[in-house]
N, C-alpha and C positions, 0 to 999 in steps of 0.2 A: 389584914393583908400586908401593911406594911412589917408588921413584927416578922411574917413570916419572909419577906424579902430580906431580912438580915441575916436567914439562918446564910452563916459562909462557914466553908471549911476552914479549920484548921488544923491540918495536919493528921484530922482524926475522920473517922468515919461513923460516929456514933448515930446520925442520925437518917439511916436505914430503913426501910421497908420491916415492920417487925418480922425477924425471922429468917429475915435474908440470907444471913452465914449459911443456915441449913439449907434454903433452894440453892446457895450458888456452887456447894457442892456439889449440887444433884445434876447443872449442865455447865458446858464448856463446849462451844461451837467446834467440830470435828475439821473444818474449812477456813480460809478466808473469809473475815467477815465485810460484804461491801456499804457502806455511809453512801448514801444519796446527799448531795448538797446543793439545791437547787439553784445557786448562786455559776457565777465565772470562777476559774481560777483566780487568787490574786486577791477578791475581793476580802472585806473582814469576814463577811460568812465562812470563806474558804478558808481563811486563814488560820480562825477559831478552832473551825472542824478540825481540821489537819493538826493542830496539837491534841485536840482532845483524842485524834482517832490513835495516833502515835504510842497515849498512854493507856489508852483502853485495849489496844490491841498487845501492850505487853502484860495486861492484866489478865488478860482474856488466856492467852497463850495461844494468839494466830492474829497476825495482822489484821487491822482494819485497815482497806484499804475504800480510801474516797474516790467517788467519783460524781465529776460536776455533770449534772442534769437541768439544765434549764432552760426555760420558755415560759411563755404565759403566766410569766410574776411569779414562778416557783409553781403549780399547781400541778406541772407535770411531773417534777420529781416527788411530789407527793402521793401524788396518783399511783405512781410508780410502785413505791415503798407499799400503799394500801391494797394492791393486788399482788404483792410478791407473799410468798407460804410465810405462814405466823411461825418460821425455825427459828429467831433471830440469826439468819446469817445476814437479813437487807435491813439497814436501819435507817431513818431521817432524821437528820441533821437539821431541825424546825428551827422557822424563824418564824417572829408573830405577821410578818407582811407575808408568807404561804400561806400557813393554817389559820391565821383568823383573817385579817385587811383583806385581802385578794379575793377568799370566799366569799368572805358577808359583800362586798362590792357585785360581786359577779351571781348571789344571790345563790352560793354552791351550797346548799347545809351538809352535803355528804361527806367531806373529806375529814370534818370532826367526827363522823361517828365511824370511818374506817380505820383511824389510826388509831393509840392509846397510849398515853404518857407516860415516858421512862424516867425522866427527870431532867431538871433546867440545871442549866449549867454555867450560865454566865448571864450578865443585863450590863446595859450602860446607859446612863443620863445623856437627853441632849442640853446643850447649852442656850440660851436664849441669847442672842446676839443683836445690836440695831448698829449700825452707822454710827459713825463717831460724832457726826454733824446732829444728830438728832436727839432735842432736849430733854434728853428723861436719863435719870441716873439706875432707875429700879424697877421692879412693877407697878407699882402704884400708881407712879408719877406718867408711864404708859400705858396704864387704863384710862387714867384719866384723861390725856393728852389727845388718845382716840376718842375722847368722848364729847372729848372738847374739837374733834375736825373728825365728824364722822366720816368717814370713806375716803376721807384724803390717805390714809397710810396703807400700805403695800406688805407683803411678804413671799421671800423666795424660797423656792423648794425643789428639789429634784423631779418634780413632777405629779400629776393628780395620782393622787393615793400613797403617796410615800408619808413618812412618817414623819419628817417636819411637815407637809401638808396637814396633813390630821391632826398632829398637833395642835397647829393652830387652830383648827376649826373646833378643835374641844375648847380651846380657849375664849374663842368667841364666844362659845356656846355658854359656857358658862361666866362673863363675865359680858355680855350682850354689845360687846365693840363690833364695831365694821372696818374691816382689813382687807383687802383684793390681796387673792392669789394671782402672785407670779409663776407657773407651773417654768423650770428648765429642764433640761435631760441631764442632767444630773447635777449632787450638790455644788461641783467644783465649779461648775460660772454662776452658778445663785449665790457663792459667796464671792467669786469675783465682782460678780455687781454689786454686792450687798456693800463691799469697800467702798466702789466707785461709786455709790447714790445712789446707783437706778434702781436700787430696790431701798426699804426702812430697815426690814426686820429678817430674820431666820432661826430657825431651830436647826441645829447640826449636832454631830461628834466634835468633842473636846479636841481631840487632836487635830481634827480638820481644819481647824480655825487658828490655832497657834501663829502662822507667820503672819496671818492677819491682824492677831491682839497683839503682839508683839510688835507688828509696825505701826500702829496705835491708828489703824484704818477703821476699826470695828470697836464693839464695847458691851463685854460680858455684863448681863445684868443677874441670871438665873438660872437655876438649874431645873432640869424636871423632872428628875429623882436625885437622888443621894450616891453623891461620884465615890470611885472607889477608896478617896482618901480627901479627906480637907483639905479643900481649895479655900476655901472662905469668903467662898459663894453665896449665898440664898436661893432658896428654893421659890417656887414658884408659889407652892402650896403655903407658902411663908403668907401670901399672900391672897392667894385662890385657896381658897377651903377645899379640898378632896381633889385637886389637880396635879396630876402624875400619872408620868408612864417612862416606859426604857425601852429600846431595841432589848430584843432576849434572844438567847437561843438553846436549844434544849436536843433531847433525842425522844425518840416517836417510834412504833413499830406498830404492823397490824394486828387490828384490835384482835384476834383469836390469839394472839404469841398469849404458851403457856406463864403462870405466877412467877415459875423456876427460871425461865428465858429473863423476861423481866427484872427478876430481882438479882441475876447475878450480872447484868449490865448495867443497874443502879449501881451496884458494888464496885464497879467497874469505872464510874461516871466519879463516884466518892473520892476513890484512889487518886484519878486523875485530873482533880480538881484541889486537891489539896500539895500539890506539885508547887513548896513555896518560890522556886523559879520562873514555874510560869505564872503562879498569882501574880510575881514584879512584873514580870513583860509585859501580860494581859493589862494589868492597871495601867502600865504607858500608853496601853494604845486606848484608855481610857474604858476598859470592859473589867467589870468588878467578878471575881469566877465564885457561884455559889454551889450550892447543893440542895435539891426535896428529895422526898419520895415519891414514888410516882402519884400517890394521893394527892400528894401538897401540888405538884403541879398540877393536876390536874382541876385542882381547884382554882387556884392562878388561874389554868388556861379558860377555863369559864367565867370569869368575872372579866380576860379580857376578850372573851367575844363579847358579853356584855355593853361593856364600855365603849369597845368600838361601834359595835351596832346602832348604839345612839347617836353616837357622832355622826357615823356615814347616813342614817335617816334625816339626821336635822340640815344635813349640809348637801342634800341631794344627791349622793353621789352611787346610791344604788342603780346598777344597770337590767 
């Protein structure tokens, strides 16, 4: 799985759905096409989308135009997308906190088998972060340090279920430390505190954290996947055997959309991923832009309901 997260475009489109040139001949949406993005305006969901829809909709030859849908942690804009006609004219704009975290939490199993993978289009590592006051330079020396004061140290997160939450609790899981979640409403005062003491640890975006590592308040120790370019960082997994994951996001459409809908909106995902303008933006804002086929993701996206499912069983958090 990790070989397969490398595949990234360059420039080329070679690695297609076999066959694809010939379906995508066969359709081109007659309409506007509308992107479900079950995020706000503004956010990186949105942001992501809104390039990708810009270049798919001149590949396509009819605008994609986004529209934000949200509520209930994304579930409704997926909903959405799963009851709209399998024409591709309605797509989703998936992130793994809709289709898989939120499901498996809320014990949904249906919105995996209403949609059906077009291809992922981008991932991003978070950063492992502690307090600059606090004596560990790496992982190691902070497994050990929690092992050595079991339940003294803390960690902040945007809230139960988001993805520095979970995070950690895979970390725990496999590396049997005790850590208290700090749940905030969002990352922006869990790293505020996280400068100021009142929290140890946090998982975040790279960007997010910049004025904080930069006023030498906080202290990069790790990454949880492979950032879009060397940092000369360490990985987590450097350290925890099989530990890794990244925010992603992809395109989804209901599971009846015909082979030919499919494969000329992969074609479509190819082109607009290999954009070496936005691959530099994207990497600033710390999102690496890849490419599967709709196979490969959807392989992906099974190994992370997987992954996640143990997490949220071992750490309670099934409702």
């Amino acid at each position: 799985m990790k070989n397969f997260m490398k595949i990234v475009m360059a420039g080329v489109t070679t690695t297609l759905l076999a066959g694809s040139a010939a379906y995508a001949e066969d359709w081109r949406p007659d309409q506007p096409v509308r992107m479900i993005v079950a995020f706000a305006p503004g956010g990186p969901v949105d942001l992501v989308g809104r390039e990708i829809a810009q270049r798919l909709g001149e590949f396509l030859g009819q605008p994609v135009i986004v529209e934000n849908m949200g509520g209930a942690g994304g579930i409704i804009g997926a909903q959405h997308v799963a009851s709209s006609d399998p024409d591709g004219q309605t797509i989703f704009f998936a992130a793994a906190g809709n289709v898989v975290i939120r499901p498996l939490m809320d014990g949904n199993t249906e919105i995996a088998k209403q949609l059906r993978s077009v291809g992922l289009v981008s991932k991003s590592p978070h950063a492992m972060v502690v307090n600059n006051d606090l004596e560990v330079q790496n992982v190691a020396e902070l497994i050990a340090y929690a092992k050595e004061h079991p339940g003294e140290l803390n960690f902040g997160s945007a809230g139960t279920g988001a993805a520095a939450h979970l995070g950690f609790e895979m970390f725990k899981l496999a590396t049997g430390v005790e850590i208290e979640h700090i749940p905030y409403k969002g990352s922006a005062p869990a790293i505020v505190d996280l400068a100021a003491g009142a929290v140890d640890m946090s998982l975040s975006s790279i960007p997010s954290l910049t004025a904080m590592l930069e006023a030498g308040k906080i202290r990069m120790i790790a990454l949880t996947d492979e950032a879009p370019s060397d940092i000369g960082v360490p990985l987590v997994s450097d350290t925890v055997e099989g530990y890794a994951y990244s925010t992603w996001y992809g395109v989804m459409v209901p599971t009846a959309t015909d082979d030919s809908v499919v494969a000329a909106l992969n074609e479509g995902l190819a082109v607009a991923v290999s954009d070496e303008a936005l691959r530099e933006r994207m990497a600033g804002m710390g999102a690496k832009l890849v490419h599967s086929t709709p196979e490969e993701m959807e392989a992906f996206f099974n190994v992370e309901v997987e992954k996640w499912d143990k997490v949220i069983e071992a750490a309670g958090l099934r409702k």
